[in-house]
C-alpha positions in Angstrom: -5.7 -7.7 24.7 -4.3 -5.6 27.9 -0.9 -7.9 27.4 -1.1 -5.9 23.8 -0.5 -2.1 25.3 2.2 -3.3 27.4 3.9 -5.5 25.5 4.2 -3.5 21.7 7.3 -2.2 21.6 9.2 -5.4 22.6 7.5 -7.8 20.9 7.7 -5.7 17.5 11.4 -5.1 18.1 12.0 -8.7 19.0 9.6 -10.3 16.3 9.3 -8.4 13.6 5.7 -8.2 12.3 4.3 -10.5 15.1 1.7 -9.4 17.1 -0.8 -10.6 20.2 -4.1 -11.2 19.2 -7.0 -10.2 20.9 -8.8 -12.3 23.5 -11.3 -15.0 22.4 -14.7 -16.0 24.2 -17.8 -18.1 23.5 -19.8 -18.1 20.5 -22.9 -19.3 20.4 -26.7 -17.4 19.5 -28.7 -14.8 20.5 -31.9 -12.9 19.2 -31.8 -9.7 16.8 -30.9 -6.4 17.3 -33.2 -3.2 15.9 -32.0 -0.8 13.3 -32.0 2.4 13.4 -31.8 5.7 11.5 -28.3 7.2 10.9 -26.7 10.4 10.6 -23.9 11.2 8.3 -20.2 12.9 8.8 -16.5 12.4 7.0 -14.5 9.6 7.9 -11.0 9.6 9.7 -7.6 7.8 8.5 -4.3 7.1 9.8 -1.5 5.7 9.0 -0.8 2.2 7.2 2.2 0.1 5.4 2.3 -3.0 3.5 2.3 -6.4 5.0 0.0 -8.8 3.2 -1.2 -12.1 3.7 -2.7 -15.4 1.6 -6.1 -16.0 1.4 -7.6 -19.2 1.5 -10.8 -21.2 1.0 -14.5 -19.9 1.1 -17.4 -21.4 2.4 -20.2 -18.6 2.2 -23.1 -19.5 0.5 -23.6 -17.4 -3.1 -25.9 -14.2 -2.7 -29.6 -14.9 -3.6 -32.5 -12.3 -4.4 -35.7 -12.8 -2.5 -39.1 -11.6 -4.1 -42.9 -12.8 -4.1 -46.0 -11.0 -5.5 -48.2 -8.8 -4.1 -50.7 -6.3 -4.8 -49.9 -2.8 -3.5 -51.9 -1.1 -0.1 -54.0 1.4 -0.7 -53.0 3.4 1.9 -49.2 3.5 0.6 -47.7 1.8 2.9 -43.9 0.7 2.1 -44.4 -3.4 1.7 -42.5 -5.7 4.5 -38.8 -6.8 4.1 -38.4 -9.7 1.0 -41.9 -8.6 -0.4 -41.9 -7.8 -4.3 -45.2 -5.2 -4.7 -46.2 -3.5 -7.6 -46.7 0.7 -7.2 -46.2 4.0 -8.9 -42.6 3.3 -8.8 -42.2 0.3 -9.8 -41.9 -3.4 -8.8 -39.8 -3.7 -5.0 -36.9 -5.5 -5.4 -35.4 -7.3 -2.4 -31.7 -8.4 -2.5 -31.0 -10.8 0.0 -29.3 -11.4 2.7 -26.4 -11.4 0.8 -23.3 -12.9 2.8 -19.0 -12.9 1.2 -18.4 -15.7 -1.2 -15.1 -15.4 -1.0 -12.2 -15.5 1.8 -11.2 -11.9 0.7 -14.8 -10.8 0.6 -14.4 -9.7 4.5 -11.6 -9.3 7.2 -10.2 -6.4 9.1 -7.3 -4.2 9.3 -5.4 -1.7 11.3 -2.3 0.6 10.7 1.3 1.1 12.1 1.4 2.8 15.7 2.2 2.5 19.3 5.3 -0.1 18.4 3.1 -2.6 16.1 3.7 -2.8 12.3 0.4 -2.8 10.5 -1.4 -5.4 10.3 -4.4 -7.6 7.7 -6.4 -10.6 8.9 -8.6 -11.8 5.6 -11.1 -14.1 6.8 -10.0 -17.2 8.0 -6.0 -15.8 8.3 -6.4 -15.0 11.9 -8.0 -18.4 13.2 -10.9 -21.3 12.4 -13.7 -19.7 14.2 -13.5 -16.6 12.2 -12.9 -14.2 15.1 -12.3 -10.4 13.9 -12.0 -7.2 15.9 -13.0 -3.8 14.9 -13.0 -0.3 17.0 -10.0 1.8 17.8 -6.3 0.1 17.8 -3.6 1.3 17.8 -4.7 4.7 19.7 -6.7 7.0 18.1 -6.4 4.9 14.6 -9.1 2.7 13.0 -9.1 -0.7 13.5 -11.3 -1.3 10.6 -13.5 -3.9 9.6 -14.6 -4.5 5.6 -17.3 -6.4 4.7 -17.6 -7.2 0.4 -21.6 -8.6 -1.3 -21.7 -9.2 -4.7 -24.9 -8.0 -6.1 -27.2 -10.9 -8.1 -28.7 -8.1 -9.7 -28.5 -4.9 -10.9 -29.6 -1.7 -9.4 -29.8 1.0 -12.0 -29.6 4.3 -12.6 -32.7 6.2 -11.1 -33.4 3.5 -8.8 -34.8 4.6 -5.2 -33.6 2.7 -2.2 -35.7 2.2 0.5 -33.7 0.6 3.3 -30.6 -1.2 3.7 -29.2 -2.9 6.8 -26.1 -4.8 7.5 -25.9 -7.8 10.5 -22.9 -8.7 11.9 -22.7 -11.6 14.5 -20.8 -10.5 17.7 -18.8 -12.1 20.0 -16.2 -10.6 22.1 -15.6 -7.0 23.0 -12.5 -5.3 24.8 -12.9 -1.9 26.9 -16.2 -1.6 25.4 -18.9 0.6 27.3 -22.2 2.0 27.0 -21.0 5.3 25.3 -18.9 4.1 22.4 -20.1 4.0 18.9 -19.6 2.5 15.3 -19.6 4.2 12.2 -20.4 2.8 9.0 -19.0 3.9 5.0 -19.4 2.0 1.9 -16.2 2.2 -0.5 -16.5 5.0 -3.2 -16.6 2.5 -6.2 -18.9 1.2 -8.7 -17.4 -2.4 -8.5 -15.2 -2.9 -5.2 -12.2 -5.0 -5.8 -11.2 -7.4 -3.1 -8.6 -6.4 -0.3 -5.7 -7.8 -1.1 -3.0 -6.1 1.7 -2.1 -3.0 4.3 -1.8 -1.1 1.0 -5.4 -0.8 1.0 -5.7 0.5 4.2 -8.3 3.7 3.8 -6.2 6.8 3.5 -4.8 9.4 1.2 -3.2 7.6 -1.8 -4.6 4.2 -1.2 -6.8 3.0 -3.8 -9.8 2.5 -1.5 -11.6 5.5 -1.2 -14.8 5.4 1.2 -17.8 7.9 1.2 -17.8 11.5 2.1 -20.9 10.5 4.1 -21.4 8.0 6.9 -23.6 6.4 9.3 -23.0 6.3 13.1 -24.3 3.4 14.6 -26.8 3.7 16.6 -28.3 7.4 15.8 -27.6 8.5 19.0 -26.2 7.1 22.2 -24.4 4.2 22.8 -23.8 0.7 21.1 -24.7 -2.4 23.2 -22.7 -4.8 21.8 -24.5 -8.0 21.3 -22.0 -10.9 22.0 -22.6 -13.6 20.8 -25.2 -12.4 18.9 -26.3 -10.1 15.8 -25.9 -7.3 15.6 -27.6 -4.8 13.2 -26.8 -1.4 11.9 -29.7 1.8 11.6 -31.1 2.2 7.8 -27.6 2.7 5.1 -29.9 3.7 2.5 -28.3 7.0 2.2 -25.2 5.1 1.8 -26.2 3.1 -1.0 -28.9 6.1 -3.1 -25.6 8.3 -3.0 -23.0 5.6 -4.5 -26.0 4.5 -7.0 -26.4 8.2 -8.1 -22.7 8.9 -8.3 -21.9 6.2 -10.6 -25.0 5.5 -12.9 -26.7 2.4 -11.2 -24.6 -0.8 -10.2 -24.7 -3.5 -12.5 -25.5 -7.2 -11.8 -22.7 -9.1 -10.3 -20.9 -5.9 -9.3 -19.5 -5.8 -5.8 -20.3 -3.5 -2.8 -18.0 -3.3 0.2 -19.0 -1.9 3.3 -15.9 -0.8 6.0 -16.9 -0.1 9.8 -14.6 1.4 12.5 -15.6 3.5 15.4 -17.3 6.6 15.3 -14.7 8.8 17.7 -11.2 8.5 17.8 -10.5 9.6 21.6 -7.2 7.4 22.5 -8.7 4.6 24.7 -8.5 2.2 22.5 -11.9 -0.1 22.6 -12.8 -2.4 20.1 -16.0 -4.9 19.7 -15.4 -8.6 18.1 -17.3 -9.7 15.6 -17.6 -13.7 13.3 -16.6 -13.3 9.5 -17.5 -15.8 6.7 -15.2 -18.7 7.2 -17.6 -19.7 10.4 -20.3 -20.7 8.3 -23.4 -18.8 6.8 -24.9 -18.4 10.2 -22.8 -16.3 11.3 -21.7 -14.5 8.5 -21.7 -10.8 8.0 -25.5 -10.5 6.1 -26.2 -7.4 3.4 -30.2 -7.2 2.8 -30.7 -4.3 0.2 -34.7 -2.9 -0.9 -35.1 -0.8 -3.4 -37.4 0.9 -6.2 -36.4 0.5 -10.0 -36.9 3.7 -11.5 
């Protein structure tokens, strides 16, 4: 990853599009991370262009909806994560963990600068274990990662969300300290299409468009980057209520894509590593949706 900084220019002018992937390290497991609440801003773009690559084969697991029956508390309390309970607003619903189904369901991006040529890594392009980078590269551009759950049912108009929390395993991170943040958007979209090149870079003109609101991960402070581990984000409900509202409800087997990249765009280019689907469901970025139908 330092070799990358140095060696840009040269290697683009040399090469072409080739460029020098990030470092690798271990995988292996580690425990949970707490969620918490986030806070909400616009998101910033840079620059992109328009080199694509194949995708290739999945093997996530399909998204699954998780429910049982309970009688409600009497003292209102919300009911636990995957519990279906019966209240003045109807049934809870619990969708998930949903995890990509397909190679193009997750990957990451960047744009031109500093002497590279823009650049797309679909799951499974960049190599076997699944490794993926996300933060700030080239300077003060987002290195963005995209993350794309199919819904198993529908969420319709009206419908109150309760919580929503996305998991993504970790395990690398470059130039990564206590005081950096994520941020987190979900693409502006009633059914997200799959990424299919640098053309879908988030920016002015591109047909991605992601949320006017966001979520900085954590709330406040800094992100201690679990790695290897999961790695959780604070509540996206807000996310989620205001794409539901905007468009009517989602229907059932419509797609909702997620995009993280960091929360300040300062020049010093960090970046955290995370796993995407083609390492296996273990790892796999993880949506778990609650809500209330109306």
């Amino acid at each position: 990853m330092r070799l990358r900084s140095t060696l840009a220019p040269l290697l683009t002018i040399s090469l072409g599009c080739f460029t020098v992937p990030p470092p690798l390290s271990a995988i292996g497991t580690s425990s949970s991370t707490t969620a918490e609440s986030g806070t909400s801003t616009s998101p910033t773009n840079d620059t992109w262009g328009d080199e694509t690559t194949d995708d290739g084969d999945s093997t996530a697991a399909p998204a699954t909806t998780t429910t049982a029956d309970v009688e409600g508390t009497s003292d209102g309390a919300e009911p636990t994560s995957g519990v279906e309970t019966t209240g003045s607003k109807g049934d809870v619903v619990v969708l998930g963990p949903l995890v990509p189904q397909e190679n193009l369901d997750d990957g990451a991006m960047y744009p031109a600068g500093d002497g590279y040529l823009p650049h797309w890594y679909p799951s499974g392009e960049e190599n076997a274990e699944g490794c993926q980078y996300l933060g700030q590269f080239p300077t003060s551009a987002q290195y963005y990662g995209y993350m794309r759950f199919q819904l198993p049912e529908a969420v319709p108009a009206g419908a109150v969300v309760d919580s929503v929390v996305l998991e993504i395993f970790g395990h690398d991170e470059y130039s990564w300290n206590g005081a950096y943040a994520l941020r987190v958007w979900v693409q502006d979209t009633s059914d997200a299409a799959a990424v299919g090149g640098t053309f879908d870079y988030p920016q002015d003109g591109s047909s991605v468009v992601l949320s006017t609101e966001s979520v900085r991960w954590p709330e406040e402070g800094g992100l201690v980057w679990q790695q290897p581990g999961p790695n959780a984000t604070p509540d996206l409900a807000a996310l989620l209520q205001a794409l539901i509202d905007a468009h009517g409800g989602l229907a059932a087997g419509a797609y909702v894509q997620l995009w993280v990249g960091e929360d300040v765009l300062d020049g010093s280019g960090e970046e955290v590593g995370w796993l995407d689907s083609i390492a296996g469901d273990e790892t796999a970025p993880r949506l778990t949706l609650q809500f209330h139908p109306p």
